[in-house]
C-alpha positions as YAML, in Angstrom:
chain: A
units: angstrom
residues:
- id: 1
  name: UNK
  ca: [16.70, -24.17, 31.59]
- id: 2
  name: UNK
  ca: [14.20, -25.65, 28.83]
- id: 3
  name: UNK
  ca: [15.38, -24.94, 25.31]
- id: 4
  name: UNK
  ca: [13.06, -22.40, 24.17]
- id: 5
  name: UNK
  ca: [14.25, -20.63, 27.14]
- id: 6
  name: UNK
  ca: [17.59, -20.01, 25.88]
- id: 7
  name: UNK
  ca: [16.37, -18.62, 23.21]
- id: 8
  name: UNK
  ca: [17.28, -14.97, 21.71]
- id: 9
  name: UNK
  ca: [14.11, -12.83, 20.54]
- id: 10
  name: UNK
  ca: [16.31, -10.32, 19.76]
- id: 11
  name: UNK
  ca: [17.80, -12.48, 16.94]
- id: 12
  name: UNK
  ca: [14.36, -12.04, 15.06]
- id: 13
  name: UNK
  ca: [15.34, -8.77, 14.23]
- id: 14
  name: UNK
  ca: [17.61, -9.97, 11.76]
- id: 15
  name: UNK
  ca: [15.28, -12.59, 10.60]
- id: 16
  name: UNK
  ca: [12.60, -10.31, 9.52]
- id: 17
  name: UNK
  ca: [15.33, -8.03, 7.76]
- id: 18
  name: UNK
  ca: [16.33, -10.54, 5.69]
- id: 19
  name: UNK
  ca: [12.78, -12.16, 5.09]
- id: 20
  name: UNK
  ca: [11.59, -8.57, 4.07]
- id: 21
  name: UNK
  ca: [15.12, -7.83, 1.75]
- id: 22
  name: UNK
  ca: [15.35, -11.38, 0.17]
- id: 23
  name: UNK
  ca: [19.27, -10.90, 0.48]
- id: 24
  name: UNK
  ca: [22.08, -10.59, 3.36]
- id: 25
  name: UNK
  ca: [22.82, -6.84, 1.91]
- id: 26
  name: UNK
  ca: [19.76, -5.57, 2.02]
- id: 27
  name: UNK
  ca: [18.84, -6.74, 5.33]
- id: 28
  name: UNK
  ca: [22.49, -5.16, 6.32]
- id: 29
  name: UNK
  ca: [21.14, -1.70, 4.98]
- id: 30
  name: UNK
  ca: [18.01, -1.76, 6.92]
- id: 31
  name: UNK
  ca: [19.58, -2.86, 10.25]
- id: 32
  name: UNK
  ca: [22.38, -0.09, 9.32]
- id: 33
  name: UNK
  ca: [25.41, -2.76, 9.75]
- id: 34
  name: UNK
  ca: [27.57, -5.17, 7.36]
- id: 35
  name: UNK
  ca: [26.34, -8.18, 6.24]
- id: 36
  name: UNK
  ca: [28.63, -10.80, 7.66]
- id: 37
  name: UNK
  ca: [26.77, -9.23, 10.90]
- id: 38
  name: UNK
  ca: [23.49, -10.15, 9.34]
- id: 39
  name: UNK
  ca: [24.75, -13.50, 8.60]
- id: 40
  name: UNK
  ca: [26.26, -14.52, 11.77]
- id: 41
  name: UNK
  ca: [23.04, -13.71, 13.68]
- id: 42
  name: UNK
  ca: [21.50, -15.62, 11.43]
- id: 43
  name: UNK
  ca: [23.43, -18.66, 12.16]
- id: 44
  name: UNK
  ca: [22.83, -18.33, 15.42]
- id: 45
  name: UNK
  ca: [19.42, -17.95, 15.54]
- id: 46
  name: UNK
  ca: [19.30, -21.39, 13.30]
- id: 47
  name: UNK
  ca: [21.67, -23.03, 16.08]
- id: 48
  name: UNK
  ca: [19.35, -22.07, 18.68]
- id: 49
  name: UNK
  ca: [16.35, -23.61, 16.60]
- id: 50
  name: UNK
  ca: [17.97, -26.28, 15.38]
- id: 51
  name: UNK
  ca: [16.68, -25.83, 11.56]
- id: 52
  name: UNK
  ca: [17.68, -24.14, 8.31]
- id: 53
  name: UNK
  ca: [15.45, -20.69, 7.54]
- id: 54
  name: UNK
  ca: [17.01, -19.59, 4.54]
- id: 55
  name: UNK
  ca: [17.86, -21.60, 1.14]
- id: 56
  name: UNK
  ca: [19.33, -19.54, -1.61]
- id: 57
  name: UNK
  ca: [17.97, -19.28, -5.12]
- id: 58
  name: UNK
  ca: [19.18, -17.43, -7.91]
- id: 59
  name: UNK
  ca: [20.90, -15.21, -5.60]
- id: 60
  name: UNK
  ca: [17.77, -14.52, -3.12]
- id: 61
  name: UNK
  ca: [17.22, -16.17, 0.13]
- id: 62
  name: UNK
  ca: [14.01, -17.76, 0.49]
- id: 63
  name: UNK
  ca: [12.26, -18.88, 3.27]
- id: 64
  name: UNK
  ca: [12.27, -22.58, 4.12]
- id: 65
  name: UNK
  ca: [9.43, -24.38, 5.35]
- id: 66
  name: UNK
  ca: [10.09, -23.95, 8.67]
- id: 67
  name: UNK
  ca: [10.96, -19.96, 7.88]
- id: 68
  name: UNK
  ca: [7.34, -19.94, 6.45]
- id: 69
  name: UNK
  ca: [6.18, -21.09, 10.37]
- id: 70
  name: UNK
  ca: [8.53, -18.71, 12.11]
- id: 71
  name: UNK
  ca: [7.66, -15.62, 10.43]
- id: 72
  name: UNK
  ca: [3.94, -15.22, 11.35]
- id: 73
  name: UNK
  ca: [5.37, -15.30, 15.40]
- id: 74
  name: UNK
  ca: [8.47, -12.70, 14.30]
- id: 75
  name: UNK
  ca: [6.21, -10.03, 12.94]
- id: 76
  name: UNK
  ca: [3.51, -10.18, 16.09]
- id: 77
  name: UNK
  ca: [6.62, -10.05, 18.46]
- id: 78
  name: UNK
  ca: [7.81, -7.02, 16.99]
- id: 79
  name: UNK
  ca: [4.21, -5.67, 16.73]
- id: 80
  name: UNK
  ca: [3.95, -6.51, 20.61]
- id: 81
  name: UNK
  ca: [7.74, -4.83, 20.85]
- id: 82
  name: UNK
  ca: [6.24, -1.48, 19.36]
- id: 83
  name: UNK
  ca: [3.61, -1.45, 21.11]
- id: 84
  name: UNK
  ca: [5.25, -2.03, 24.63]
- id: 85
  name: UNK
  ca: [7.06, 1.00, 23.98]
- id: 86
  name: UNK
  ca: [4.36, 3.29, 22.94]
- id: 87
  name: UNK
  ca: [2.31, 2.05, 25.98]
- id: 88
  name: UNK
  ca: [5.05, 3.69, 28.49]
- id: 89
  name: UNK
  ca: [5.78, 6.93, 26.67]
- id: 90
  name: UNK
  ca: [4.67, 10.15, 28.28]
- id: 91
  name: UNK
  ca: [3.15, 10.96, 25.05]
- id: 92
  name: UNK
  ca: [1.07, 8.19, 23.64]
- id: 93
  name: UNK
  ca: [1.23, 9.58, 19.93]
- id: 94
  name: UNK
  ca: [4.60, 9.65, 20.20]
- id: 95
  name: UNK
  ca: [6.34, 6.92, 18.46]
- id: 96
  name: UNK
  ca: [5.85, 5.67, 15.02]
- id: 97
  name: UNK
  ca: [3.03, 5.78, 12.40]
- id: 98
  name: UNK
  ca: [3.49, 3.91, 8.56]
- id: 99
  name: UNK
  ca: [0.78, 4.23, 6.73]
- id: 100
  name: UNK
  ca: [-0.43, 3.11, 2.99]
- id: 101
  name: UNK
  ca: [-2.35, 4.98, 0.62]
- id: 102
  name: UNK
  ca: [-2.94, 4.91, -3.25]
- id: 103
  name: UNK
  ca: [-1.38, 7.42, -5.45]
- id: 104
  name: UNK
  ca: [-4.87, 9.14, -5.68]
- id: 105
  name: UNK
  ca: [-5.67, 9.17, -2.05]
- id: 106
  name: UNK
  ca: [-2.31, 10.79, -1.43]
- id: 107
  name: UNK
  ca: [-2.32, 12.61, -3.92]
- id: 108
  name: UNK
  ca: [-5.83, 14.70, -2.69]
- id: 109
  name: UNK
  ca: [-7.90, 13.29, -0.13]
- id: 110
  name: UNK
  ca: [-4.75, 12.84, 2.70]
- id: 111
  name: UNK
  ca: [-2.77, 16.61, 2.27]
- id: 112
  name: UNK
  ca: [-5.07, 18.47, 4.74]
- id: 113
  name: UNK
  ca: [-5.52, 15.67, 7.26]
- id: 114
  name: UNK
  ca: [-2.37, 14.99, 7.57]
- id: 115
  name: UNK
  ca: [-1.91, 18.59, 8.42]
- id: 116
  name: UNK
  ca: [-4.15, 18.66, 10.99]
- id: 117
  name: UNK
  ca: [-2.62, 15.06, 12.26]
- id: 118
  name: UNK
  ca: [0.78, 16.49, 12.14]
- id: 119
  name: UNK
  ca: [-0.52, 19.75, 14.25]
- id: 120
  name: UNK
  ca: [-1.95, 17.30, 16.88]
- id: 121
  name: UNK
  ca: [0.35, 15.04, 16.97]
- id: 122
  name: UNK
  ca: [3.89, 16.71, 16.38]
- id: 123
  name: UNK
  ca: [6.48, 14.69, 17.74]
- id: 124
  name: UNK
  ca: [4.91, 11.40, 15.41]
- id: 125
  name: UNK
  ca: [7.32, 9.68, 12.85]
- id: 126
  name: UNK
  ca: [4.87, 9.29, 10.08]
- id: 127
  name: UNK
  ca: [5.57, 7.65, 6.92]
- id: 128
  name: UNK
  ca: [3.21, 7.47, 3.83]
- id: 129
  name: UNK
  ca: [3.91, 4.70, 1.83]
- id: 130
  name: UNK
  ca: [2.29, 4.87, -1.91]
- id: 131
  name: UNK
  ca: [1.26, 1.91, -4.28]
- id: 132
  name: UNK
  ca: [-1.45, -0.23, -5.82]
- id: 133
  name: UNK
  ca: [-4.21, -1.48, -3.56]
- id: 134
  name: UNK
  ca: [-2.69, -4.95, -3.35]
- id: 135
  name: UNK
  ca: [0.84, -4.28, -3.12]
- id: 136
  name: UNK
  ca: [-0.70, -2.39, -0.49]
- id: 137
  name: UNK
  ca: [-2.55, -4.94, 1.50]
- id: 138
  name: UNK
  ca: [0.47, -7.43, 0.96]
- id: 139
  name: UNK
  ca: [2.35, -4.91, 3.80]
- id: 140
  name: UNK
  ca: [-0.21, -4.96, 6.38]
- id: 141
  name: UNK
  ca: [-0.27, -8.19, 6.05]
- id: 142
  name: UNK
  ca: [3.48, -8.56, 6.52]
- id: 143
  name: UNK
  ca: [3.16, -6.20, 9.69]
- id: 144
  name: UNK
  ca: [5.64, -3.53, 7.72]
- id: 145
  name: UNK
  ca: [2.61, -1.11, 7.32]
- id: 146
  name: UNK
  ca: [-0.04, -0.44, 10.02]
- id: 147
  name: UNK
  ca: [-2.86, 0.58, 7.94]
- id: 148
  name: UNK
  ca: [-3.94, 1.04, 4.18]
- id: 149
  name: UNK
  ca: [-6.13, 3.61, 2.23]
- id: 150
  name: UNK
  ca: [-7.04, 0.93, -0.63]
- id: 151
  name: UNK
  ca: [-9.46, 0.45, -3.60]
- id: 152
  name: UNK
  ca: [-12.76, -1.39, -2.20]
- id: 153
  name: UNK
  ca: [-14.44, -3.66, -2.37]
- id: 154
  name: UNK
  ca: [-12.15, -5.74, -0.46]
- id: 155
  name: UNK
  ca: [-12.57, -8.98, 2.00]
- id: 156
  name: UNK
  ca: [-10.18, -10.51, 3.91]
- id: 157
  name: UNK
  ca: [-10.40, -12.78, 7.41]
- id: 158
  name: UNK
  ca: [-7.30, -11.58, 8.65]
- id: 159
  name: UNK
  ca: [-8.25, -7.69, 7.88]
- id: 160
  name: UNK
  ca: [-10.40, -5.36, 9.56]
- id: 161
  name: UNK
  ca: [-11.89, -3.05, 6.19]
- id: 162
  name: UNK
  ca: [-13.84, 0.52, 7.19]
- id: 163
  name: UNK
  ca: [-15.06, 2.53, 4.52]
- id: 164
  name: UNK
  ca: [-13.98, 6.16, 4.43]
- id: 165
  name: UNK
  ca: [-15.08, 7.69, 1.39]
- id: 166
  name: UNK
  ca: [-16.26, 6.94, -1.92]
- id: 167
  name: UNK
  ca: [-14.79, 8.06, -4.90]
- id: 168
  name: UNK
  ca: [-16.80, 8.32, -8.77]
- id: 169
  name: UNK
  ca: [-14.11, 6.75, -11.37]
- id: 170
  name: UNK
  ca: [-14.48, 8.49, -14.70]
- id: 171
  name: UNK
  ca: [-13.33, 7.91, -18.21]
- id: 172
  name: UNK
  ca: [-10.09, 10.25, -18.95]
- id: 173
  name: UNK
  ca: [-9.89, 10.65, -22.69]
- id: 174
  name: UNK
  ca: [-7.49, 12.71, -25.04]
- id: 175
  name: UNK
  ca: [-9.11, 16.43, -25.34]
- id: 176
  name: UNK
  ca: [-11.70, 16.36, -28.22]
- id: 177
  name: UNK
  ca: [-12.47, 12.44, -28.37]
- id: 178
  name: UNK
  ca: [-15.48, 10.56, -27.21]
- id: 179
  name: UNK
  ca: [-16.12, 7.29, -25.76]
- id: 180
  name: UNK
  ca: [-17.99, 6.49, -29.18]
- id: 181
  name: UNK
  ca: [-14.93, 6.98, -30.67]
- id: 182
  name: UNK
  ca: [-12.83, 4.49, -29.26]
- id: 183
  name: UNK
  ca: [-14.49, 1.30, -31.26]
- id: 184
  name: UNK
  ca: [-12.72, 2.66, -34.62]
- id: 185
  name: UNK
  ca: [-9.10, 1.80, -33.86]
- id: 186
  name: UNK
  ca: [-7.54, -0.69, -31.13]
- id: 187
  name: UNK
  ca: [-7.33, 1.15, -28.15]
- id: 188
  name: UNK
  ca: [-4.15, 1.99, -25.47]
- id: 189
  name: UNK
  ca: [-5.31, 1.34, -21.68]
- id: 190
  name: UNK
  ca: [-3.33, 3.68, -19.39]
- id: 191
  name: UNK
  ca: [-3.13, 2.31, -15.41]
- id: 192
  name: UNK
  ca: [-1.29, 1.96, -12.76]
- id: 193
  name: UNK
  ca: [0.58, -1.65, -12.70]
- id: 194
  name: UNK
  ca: [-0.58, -4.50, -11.62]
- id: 195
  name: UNK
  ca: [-2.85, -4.90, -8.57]
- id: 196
  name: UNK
  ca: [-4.22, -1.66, -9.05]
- id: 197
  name: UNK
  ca: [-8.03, -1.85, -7.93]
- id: 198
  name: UNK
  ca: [-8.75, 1.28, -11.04]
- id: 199
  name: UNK
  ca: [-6.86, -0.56, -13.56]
- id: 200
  name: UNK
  ca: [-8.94, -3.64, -13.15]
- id: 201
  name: UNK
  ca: [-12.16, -1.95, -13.64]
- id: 202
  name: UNK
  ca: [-11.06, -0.24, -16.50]
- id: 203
  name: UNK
  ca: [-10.47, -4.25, -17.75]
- id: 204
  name: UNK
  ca: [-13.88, -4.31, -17.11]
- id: 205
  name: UNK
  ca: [-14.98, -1.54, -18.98]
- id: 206
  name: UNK
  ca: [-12.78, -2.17, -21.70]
- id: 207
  name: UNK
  ca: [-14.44, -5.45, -21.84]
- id: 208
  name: UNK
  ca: [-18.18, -4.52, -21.52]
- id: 209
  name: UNK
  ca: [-17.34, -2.21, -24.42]
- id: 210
  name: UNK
  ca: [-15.76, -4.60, -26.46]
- id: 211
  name: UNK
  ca: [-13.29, -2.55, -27.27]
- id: 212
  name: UNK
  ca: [-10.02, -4.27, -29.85]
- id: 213
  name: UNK
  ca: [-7.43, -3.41, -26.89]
- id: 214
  name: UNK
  ca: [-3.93, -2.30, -28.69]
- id: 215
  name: UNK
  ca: [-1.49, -2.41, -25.46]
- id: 216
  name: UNK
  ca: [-1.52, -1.76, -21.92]
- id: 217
  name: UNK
  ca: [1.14, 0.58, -20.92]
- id: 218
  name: UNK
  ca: [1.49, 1.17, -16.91]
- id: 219
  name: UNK
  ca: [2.85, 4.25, -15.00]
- id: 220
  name: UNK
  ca: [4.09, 5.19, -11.44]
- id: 221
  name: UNK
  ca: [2.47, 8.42, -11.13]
- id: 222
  name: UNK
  ca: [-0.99, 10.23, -11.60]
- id: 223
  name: UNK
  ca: [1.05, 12.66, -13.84]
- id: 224
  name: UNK
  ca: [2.16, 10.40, -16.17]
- id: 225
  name: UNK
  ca: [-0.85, 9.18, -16.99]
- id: 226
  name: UNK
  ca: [-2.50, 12.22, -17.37]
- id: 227
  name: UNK
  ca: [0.12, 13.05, -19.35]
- id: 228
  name: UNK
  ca: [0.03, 9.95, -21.62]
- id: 229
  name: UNK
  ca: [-3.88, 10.90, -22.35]
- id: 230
  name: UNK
  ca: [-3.31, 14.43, -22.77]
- id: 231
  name: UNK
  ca: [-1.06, 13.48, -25.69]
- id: 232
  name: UNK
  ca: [-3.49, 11.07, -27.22]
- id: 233
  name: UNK
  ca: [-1.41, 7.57, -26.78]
- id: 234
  name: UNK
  ca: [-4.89, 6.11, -24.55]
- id: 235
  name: UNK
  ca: [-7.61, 6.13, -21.75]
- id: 236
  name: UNK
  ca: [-7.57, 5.63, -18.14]
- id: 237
  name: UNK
  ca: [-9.72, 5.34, -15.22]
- id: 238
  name: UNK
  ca: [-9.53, 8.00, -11.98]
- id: 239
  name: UNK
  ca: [-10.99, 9.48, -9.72]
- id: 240
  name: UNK
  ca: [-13.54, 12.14, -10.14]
- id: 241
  name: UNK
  ca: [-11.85, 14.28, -7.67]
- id: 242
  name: UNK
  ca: [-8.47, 14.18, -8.89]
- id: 243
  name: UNK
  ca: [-8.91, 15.06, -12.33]
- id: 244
  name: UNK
  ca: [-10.87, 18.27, -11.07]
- id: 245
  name: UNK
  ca: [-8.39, 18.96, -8.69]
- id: 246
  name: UNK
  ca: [-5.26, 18.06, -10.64]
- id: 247
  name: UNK
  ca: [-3.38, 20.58, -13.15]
- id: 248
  name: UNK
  ca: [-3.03, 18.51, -15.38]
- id: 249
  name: UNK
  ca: [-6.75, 17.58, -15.36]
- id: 250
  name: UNK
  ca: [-7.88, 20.52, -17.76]
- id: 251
  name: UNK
  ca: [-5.37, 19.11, -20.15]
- id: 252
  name: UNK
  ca: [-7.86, 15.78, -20.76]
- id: 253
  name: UNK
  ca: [-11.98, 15.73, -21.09]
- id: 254
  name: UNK
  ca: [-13.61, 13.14, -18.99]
- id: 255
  name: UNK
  ca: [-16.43, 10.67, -19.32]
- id: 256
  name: UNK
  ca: [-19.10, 9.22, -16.84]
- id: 257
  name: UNK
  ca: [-18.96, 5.34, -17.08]
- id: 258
  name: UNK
  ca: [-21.60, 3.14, -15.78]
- id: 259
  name: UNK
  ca: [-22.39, 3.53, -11.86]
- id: 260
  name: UNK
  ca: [-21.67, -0.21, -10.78]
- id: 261
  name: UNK
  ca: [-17.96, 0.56, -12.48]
- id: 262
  name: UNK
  ca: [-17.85, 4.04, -11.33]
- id: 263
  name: UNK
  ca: [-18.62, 4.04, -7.68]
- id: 264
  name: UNK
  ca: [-15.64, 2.97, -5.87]
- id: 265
  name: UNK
  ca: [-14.95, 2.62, -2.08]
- id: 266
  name: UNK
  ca: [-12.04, 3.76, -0.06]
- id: 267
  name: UNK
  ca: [-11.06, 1.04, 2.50]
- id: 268
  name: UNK
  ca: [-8.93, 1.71, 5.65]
- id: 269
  name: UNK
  ca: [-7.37, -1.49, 5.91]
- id: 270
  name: UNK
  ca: [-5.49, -2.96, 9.32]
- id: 271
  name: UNK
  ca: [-4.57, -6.37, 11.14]
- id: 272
  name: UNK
  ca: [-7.22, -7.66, 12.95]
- id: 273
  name: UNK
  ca: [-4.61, -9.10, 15.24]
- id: 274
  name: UNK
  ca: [-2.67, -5.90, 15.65]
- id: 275
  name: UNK
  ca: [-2.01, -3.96, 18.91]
- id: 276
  name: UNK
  ca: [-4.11, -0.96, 19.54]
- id: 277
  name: UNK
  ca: [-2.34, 2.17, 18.25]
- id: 278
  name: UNK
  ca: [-3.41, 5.31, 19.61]
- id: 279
  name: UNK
  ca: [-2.10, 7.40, 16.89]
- id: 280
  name: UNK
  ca: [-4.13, 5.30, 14.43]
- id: 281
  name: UNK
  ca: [-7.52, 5.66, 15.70]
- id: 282
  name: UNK
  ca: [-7.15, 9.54, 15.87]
- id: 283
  name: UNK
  ca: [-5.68, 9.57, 11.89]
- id: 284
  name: UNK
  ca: [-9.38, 7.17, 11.60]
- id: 285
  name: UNK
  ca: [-11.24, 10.47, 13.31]
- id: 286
  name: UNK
  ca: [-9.99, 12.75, 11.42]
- id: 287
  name: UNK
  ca: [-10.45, 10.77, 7.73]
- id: 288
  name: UNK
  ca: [-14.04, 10.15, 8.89]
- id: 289
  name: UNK
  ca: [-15.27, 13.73, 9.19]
- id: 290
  name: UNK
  ca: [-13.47, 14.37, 5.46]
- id: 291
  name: UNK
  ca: [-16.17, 16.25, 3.41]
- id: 292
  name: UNK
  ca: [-17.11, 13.83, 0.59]
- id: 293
  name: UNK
  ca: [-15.51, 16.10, -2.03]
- id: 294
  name: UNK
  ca: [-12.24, 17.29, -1.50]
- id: 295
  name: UNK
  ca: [-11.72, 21.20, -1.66]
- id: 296
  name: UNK
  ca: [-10.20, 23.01, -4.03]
...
C-alpha cells in the first residue's frame, strides 16, 4: 500500500476546525467534542504526512507552510463531501444552504425571498450569515459560505460575480442639516467597519468634498447608525431603499450624492470551483425576478 494510501481524509475534518478557530478549543466546540480529541487527531494526521501544520503564536495556532498547501485540498474535499451527499438524497434541496449577505441586503431586499425559498424548499438548513462585503468574500473563499450578496464592483479570478440589483446610496444627515453645512465644523463619518464596500465610498465622498473629517466611529447594525445620525453625532452612506423602508429612516433627512458614488451593484458572489448546488441556483431565480425597489 503506497503512502498516500494510508491516509485518513476523515482526519481533515479536524484540520479545517482548527484552521477556521485558530485554537484547539474552538475547533473542539465546532466538532462538538474536547480538545485533547482535537489534538490527538491532529497528531495523527501530521504522522501520516510526515510534517508539522500548526505552530503556535501568542496563543493561536497558525498554519505552517505546508498547512498553507494542505488547506486549499481540505476545503474542496469537504465541498466534494457535501456535495456527494446532496447528489443521493431523495430531495435534492434537501441538505444545507449558508449564505452571505450585507446588513442592508438582509435587512430588506432578502425577507420575502427567503419566504418564498423556505415555502419551496422546506426541509433546507439555511443559514444567513451577515457582514461587510469583504469579510464576506473572505468565507467563500474559505469554502465556509456558499455564496455572497456583496457591495459591487468586485473582480476576482477565483469568483464567479452576477449582478442582482442595484441599489442608489444616499447621504443620511441629522434632521434639519444640509450637505452645505457640513464644511463649517470637522465632520463624524458613521459606517459599518472595515471592508465595508458603503463605508469606502463615503471615504470618497468625504474626500471629493473636502470635508475636515473629525472621527470615524463604526457600528454593527443599520440601527445604530441611523440612530447615531438621528442624534446629530455624523453622516453615513445607505441605501436608498432602506432608509425609506426602515423606521428609523423618518428619524434622518437624506441627500442625493453624485451618480458615479451613488449607484452601487449587488453582487452574488460564489467559487468558481465549487460543486453545483441545486438549492443555490433556485435562491439565484428567485433574487433575479426581485422588483428593483423593494415593497413596502
Amino acid at each position: 500500500m503506497s503512502s498516500w494510501e494510508r491516509f485518513n481524509p476523515q482526519l481533515l475534518r479536524h484540520f479545517l476546525a482548527v484552521s477556521r478557530a485558530g485554537s484547539l478549543i474552538g475547533a473542539a466546540r465546532e466538532l462538538h467534542c474536547v480538545p485533547s480529541n482535537v489534538s490527538a487527531r491532529l497528531r495523527q494526521l501530521e504522522d501520516q504526512l510526515g510534517v508539522a501544520l500548526f505552530q503556535r503564536q501568542a496563543q493561536r495556532l497558525r498554519l505552517t507552510p505546508a498547512g498553507i498547501r494542505l488547506l486549499p485540498h481540505a476545503e474542496q474535499l469537504e465541498q466534494l463531501c457535501r456535495a456527494a451527499w446532496s447528489c443521493v438524497q431523495e430531495d435534492p434541496w434537501a441538505g444545507e444552504l449558508r449564505l452571505g449577505a450585507m446588513e442592508t441586503t438582509a435587512a430588506v431586499r432578502l425577507p420575502e425571498v427567503l419566504a418564498a425559498f423556505h415555502r419551496e424548499a422546506p426541509r433546507l438548513d439555511l443559514s444567513l450569515v451577515t457582514g461587510t462585503s469583504g469579510h464576506l468574500l473572505d468565507e467563500v473563499l474559505a469554502g465556509r459560505l456558499d455564496a455572497a450578496l456583496i457591495g459591487g464592483p468586485h473582480e476576482d479570478p477565483r469568483l464567479h460575480g452576477e449582478p442582482i440589483w442595484q441599489e442608489e446610496l444616499v447621504l443620511v444627515l441629522p434632521a434639519g442639516q444640509t450637505p452645505a453645512d457640513l464644511s463649517q465644523a470637522p465632520v463624524t463619518l458613521l459606517g459599518f467597519p472595515c471592508g465595508c464596500h458603503y463605508r469606502e465610498r463615503l471615504e470618497r465622498w468625504s474626500e471629493r468634498r473636502r470635508l475636515q473629517i473629525g472621527a470615524r466611529q463604526s457600528y454593527g447594525s443599520i440601527d445604530a447608525i441611523l440612530g447615531a445620525a438621528a442624534a446629530g453625532m455624523g453622516v453615513g452612506l445607505l441605501p436608498r431603499s432602506l432608509v425609506e423602508l426602515h423606521p428609523r429612516g423618518k428619524l434622518v433627512c437624506w441627500q442625493p450624492i453624485e451618480v458615479d458614488l451613488a449607484a452601487a451593484p449587488t453582487l452574488l458572489m460564489r467559487r468558481r470551483d465549487a460543486p453545483a448546488h441545486a438549492a443555490l441556483e433556485r435562491l439565484i431565480e428567485l433574487l433575479r425576478s426581485l422588483p428593483a425597489q423593494p415593497s413596502a
